[in-house]
C-alpha positions as MATLAB code, in Angstrom:
seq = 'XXXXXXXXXXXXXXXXXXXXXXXXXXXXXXXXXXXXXXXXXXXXXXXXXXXXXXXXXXXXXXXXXXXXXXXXXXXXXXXXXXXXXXXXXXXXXXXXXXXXXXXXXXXXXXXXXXXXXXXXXXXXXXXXXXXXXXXXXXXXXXXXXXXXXXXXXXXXXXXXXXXXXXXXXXXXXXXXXXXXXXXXXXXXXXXXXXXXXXXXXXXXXXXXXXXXXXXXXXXXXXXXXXXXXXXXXXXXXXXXXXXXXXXXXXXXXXXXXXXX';
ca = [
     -25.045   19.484   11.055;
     -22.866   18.315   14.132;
     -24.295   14.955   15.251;
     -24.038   14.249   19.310;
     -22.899   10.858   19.388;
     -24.618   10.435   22.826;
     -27.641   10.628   21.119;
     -27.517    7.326   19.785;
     -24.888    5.576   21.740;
     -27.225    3.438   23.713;
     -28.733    2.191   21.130;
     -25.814    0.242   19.624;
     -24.896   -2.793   21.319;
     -21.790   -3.571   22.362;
     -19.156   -5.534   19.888;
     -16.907   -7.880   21.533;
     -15.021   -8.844   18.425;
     -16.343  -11.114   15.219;
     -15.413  -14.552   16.760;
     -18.301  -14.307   19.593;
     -20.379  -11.629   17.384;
     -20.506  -14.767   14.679;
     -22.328  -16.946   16.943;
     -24.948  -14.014   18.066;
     -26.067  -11.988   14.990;
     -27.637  -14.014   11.670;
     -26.029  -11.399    9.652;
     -22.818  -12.537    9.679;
     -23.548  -15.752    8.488;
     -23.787  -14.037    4.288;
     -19.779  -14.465    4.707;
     -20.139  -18.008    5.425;
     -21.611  -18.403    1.681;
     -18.158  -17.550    0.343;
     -16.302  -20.330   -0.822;
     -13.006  -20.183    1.601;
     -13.769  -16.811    3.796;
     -11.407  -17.050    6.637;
     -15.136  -16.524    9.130;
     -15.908  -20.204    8.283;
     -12.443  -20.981    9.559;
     -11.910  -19.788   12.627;
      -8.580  -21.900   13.495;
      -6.876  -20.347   10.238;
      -3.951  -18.351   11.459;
      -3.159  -16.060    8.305;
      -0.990  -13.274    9.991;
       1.801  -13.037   10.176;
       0.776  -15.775    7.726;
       2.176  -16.353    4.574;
       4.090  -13.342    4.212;
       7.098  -12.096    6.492;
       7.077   -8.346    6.964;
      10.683   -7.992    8.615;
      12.160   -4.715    9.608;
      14.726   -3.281    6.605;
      17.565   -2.745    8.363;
      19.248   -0.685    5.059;
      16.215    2.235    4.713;
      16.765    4.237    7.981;
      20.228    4.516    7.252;
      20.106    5.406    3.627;
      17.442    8.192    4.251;
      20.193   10.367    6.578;
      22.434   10.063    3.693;
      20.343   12.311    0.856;
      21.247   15.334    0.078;
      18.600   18.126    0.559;
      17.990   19.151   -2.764;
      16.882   15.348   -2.923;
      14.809   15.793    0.358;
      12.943   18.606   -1.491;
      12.539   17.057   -4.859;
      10.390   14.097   -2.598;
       8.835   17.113   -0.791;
       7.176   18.400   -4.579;
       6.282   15.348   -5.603;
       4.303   14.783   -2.322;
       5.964   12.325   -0.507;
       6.473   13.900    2.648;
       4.198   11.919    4.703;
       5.570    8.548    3.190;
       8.995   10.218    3.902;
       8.598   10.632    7.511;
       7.326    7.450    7.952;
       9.775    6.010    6.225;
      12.535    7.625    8.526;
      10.684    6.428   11.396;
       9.872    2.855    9.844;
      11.794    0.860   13.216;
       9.085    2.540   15.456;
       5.734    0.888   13.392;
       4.744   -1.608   14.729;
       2.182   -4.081   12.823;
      -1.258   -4.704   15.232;
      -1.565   -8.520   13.586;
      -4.944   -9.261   15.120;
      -6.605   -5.995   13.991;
      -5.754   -6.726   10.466;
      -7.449  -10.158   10.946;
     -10.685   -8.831   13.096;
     -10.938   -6.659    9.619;
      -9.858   -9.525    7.117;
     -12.709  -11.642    8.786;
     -15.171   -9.006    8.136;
     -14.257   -8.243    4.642;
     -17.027   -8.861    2.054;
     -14.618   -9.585   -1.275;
     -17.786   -9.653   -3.997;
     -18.899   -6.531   -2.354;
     -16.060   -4.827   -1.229;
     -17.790   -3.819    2.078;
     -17.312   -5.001    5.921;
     -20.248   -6.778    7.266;
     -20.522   -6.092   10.958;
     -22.851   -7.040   13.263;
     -26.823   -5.328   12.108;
     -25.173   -3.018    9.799;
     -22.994   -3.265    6.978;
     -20.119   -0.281    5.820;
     -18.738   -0.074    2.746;
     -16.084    1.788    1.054;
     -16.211    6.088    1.731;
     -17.543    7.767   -1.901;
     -14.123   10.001   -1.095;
     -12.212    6.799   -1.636;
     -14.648    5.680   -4.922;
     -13.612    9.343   -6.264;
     -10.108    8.247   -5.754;
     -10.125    4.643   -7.407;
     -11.883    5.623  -10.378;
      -9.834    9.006  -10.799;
     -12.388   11.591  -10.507;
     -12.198   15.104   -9.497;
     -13.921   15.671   -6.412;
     -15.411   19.020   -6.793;
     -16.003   19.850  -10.415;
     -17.084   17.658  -13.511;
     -14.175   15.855  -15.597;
     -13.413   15.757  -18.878;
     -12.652   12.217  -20.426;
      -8.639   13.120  -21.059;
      -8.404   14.013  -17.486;
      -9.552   11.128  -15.764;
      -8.639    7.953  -18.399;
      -5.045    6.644  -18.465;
      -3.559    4.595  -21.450;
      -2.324    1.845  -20.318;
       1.648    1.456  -21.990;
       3.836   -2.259  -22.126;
       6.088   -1.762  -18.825;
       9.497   -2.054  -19.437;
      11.236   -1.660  -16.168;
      14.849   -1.247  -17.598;
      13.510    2.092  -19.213;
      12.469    3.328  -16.057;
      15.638    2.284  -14.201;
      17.633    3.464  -16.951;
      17.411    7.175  -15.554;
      19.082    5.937  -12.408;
      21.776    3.637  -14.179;
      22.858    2.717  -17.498;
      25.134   -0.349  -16.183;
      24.179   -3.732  -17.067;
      25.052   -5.185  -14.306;
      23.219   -2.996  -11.965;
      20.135   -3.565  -13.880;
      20.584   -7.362  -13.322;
      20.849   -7.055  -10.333;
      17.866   -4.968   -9.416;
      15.583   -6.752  -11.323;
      14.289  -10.587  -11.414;
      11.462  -12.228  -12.849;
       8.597   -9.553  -12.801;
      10.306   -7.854   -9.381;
      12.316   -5.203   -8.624;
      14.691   -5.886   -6.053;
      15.006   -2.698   -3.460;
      18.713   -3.558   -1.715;
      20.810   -2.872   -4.939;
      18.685    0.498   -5.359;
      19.748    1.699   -1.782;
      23.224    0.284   -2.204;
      23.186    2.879   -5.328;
      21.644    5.986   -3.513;
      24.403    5.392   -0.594;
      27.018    4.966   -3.097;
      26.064    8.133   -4.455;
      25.459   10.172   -1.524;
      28.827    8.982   -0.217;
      30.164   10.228   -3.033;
      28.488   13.619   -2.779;
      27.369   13.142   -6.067;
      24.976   15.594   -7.829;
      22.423   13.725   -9.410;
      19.599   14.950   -6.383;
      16.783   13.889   -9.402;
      18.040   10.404   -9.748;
      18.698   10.378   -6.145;
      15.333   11.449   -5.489;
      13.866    9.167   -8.051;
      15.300    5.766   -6.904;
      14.563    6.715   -2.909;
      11.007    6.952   -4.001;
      11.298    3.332   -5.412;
      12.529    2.419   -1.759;
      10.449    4.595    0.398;
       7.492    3.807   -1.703;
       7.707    0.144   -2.277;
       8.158   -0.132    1.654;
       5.609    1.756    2.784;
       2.802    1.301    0.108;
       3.283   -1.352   -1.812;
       5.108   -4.026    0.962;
       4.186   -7.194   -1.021;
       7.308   -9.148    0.395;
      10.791   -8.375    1.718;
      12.794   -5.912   -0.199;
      10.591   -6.441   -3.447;
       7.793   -4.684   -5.891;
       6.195   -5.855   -8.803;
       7.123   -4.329  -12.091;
       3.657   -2.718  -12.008;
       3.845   -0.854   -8.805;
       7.493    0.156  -10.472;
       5.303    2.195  -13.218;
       3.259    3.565  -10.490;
       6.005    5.110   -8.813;
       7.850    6.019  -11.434;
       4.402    8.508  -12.546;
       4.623   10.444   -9.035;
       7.717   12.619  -10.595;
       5.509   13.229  -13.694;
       2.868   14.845  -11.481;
       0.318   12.093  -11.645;
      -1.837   11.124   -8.381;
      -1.332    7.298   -7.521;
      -4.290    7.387   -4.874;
      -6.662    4.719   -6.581;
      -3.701    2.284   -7.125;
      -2.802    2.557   -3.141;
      -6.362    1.744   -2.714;
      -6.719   -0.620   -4.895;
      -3.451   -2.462   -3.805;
      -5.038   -2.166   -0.349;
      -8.384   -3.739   -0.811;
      -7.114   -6.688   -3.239;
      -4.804   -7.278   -0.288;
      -7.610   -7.525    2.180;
      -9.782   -9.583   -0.002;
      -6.700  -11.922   -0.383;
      -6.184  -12.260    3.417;
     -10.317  -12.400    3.943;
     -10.217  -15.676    1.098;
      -7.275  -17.304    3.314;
      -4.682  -16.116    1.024;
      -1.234  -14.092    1.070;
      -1.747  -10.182    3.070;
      -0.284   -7.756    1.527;
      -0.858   -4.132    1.149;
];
């Protein structure tokens, strides 16, 4: 049934952010039970914050470089959307205080925002998603459990290059480093090569690691790597978006780094 939003308008007051709603409405107060929720420190400045989200000046260009074939190998594995946004990432434009107006709202032992006389959690669309489900028919066990395998990054960077000294280069520490893997798609698209799998495989790395999982500048844990790496093998990384998502929120909501 259609609702008419007119119906019920009137009878929801007005919300004039959570900095004045905090001093009007008792429900709001549950957050200040959390030890170090940014909504019992108002005069914490957390974003930009800890973490620097510069513009990469190295992804626009690399993305005119790939070959089709490359273009369509992203387009199977359904990466279009990130793709797009990824060729357009100079025109986004990060809204810094309505990150924090959500941050301050966030609820991290109940993953829910607490807003003024109501309280909204997380949609059951996006539960189906973080637990694996299938949404419109019952699962077998196989389907929706992963085993969870040691993650050996060189493996999975192997199938873009062999050379040492690439590899130690695009790796430190539990990172992945994204610079040296565009330096290698350009050098390879320059070069007209024909590896449009590899291609496609280590411009996922990029475009996803930018656009999904930006922890910091240029870098991805070696986690997220395995993630990414599982899109060319058909497998749905929606619950690990999410999940990267809220654990960044509940970060930023405890004071901590944002990310996600």
């Amino acid at each position: 049934m259609k609702r008419s939003y007119s119906a019920f308008a009137e009878d929801i007051p007005p919300y004039s952010g959570p900095k004045a709603a905090r001093e009007s409405y008792a429900d709001l107060k549950q957050l200040s039970a959390i030890p170090g929720h940014i909504y019992t420190r108002p005069g914490l400045k957390i974003l930009p914050g800890h973490r620097r989200f510069s513009k990469v000046p190295w992804l626009v260009p690399m993305l005119e470089l790939l070959p089709p074939s490359s273009i369509g190998q992203l387009k199977e594995w359904g990466l279009s959307t990130v793709f797009v946004l990824a060729k357009n990432y100079n025109k986004l434009v990060h809204v810094w205080e309505s990150v924090t107006a959500m941050a301050e709202l966030w609820h991290p032992q109940t993953n829910s925002f607490i807003f003024p006389e109501f309280e909204a959690t997380i949609l059951l669309e996006e539960l189906e998603i973080l637990l694996g489900l299938p949404r419109y028919q019952r699962g077998e066990e196989l389907t929706i459990s992963y085993t969870v395998e040691q993650i050996n990054s060189w493996s999975i960077l192997a199938y873009i290059t062999t050379k040492k000294n690439d590899l130690y280069s695009m790796t430190s520490g539990m990172h992945v480093h994204l610079l040296p893997i565009s330096q290698w798609i350009t050098s390879q698209c320059k070069r007209k090569t024909t590896n449009y799998t590899a291609i496609a495989k280590a411009t996922a790395i990029c475009i996803c690691g930018i656009i999904l999982f930006p922890e910091s500048d240029g870098a991805i844990s070696f986690g997220n790597l395995s993630i990414i790496d599982s899109i060319s093998e058909g497998m749905k990384i929606g619950q690990a978006i999410l999940g990267f998502l809220y654990a960044g929120l509940t970060s930023a909501a405890l004071g901590g780094p944002f990310y996600g």
